[in-house]
N, C-alpha and C positions, 0 to 999 in steps of 0.2 A: 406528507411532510418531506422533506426535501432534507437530505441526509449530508453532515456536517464531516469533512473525512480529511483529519489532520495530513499532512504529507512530511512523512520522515517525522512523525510528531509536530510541533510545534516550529518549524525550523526556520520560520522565518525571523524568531526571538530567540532561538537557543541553537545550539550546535545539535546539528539534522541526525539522529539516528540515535538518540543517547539515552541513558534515563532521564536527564533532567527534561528532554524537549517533549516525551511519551507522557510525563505526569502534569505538565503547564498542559498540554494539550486536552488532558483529560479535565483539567480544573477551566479550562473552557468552554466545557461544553461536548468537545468533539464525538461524534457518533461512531466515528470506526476511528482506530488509529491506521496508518498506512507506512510498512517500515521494509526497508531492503534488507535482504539476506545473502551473502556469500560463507562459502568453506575453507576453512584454514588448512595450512598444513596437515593439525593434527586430525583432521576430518571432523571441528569443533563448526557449528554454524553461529556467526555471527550478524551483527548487525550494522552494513555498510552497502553504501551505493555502487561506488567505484572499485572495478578490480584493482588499482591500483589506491594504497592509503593517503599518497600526496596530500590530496585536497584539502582532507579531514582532520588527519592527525601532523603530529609534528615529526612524523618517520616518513622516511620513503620505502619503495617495492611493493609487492604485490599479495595482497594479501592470501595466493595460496600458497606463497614461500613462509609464510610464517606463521607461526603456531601462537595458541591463543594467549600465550604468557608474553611472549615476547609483545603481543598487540594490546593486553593489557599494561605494559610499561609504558603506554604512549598515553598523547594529551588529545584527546577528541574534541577539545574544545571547551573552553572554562574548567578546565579540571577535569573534565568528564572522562571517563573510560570507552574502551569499546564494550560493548554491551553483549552477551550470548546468548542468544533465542531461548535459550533454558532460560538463564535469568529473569527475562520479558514475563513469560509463560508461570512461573513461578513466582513474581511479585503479583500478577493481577488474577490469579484462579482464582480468588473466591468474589472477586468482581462480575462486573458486566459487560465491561468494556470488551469491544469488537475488533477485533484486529485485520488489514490485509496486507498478509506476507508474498511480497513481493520478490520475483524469481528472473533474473534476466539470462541466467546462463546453466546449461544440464548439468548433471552429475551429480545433483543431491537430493532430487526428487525424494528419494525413499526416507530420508533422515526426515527430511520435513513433515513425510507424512506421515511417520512415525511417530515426533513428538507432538504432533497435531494430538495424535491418538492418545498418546501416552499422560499428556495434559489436559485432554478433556476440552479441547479448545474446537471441535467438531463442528458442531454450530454457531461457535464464536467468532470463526474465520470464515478468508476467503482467501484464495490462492491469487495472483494479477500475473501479471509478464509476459514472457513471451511466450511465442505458441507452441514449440516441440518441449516445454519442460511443462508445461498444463494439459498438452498433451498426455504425456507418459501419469502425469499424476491421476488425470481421471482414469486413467487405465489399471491402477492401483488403487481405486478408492472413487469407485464412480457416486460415490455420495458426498465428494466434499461439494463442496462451491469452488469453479475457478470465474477468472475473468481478464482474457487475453487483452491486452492494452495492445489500442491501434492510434497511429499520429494522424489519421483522415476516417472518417464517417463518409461511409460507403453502402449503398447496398451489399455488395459482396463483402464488406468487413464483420457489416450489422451479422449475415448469414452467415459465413465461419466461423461467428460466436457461437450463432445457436449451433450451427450441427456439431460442434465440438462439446455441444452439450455446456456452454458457456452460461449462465442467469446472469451477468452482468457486461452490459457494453461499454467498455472502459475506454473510452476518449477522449486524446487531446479538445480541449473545448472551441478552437475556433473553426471546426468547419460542423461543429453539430449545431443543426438546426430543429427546428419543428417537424420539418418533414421526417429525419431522422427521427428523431424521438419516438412520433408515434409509428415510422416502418418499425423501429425496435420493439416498443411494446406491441406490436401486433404476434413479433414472435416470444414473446413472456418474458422480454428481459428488460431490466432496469437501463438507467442512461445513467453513467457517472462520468462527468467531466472531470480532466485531471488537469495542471497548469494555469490556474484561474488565481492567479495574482494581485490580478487588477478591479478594482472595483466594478468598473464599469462590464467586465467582461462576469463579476457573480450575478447582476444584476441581467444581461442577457441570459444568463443560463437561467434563471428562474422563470424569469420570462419565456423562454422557449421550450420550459418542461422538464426539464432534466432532474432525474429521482436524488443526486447527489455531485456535490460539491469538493472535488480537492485541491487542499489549498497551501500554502503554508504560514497562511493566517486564518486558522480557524477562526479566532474571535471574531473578525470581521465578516468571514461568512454567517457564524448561527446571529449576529446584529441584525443583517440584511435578510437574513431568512423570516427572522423575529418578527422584524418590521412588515414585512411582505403577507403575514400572517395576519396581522393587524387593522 
């Protein structure tokens, strides 16, 4: 079955990283949620794409200049707060729901894999991003799940997945094809497309094999999966 993976929650309905987009996403259906993490000032890990809050919130600067009080005073969108990976971790423990915490820049490897541990989220997760902070993470915990995100499918992309000990090849969706797919599963890893917005573009990826779907409209993907099943 072909695996439904919110992007920022639900973001393409709600403001991208918040609680309110994490629990629509989950009332969709979604099979893994997929949420960005950066570090505040106060060495607090939250929940935000961009090192800079512009986009998101109604403050400007950068979110390692400020500590998570000050980033709770702000509007993330309908109301919503900035949200703290404790938080996350701590509303859905006695859930099911799947998470991948998403990492684009070093320095806080250790924290995250820390409250991986400390929440019991082990098996729940999957680490994504780039490659020297999933790097250092398996190096600290060669038992999580990571899954280095590449913007081209490649032989040598599919292969620096696996020897980094990668189980998931996390690609932009328009240059994976069939052929990908199956060189990937040849080396035991899944295909997840990321940036599938488009209809027509969830529709190729199921068509062409891919283990998983991210989106920022989940409900439109698990419809088209639904369908596709049928």
């Amino acid at each position: 079955m072909v695996l439904v993976i919110a992007h920022r929650g639900a973001s393409g309905y709600y403001p991208e990283n918040t609680l309110k987009s994490i629990e629509y996403a989950i009332e969709m259906g979604s099979d893994i949620i997929e949420i960005d993490l950066k570090m505040t000032k106060d060495h607090q890990i939250v929940l935000m794409h961009d090192e800079a809050i512009d986009r998101t919130t109604n403050g400007k600067g950068w979110v390692k200049d400020l500590t998570v009080q000050q980033l709770k005073a702000l509007d993330a969108g309908d109301g919503e707060r900035v949200p703290l990976l404790t938080e996350v971790m701590e509303l859905y423990k006695k859930g099911e729901v799947k998470f991948m915490f998403d990492i684009s820049s070093p320095g806080y490897e250790e924290q995250i894999v820390d409250l991986i541990h400390k929440h019991n989220y082990d098996t729940r997760s999957v680490v994504s991003g780039a490659y020297e902070p999933l790097r250092f993470i398996k190096l600290l915990d060669p038992r999580l799940k990571i899954a280095p995100s590449f913007d081209r499918a490649s032989d040598h992309s599919i292969m620096e997945t696996a020897s980094m000990g990668g189980v998931i090849f996390n690609c932009h969706h328009a240059s994976i094809s069939r052929e990908a797919v199956d060189i990937a599963h040849v080396y035991g890893l899944q295909v997840i497309a990321w940036g599938v917005n488009e209809v027509e573009s969830v529709h190729r990826m199921i068509e062409v094999g891919a283990d998983g779907i991210t989106s920022d409209y989940p409900d439109v993907v698990r419809r088209m999966v639904s369908l596709a099943r049928a």
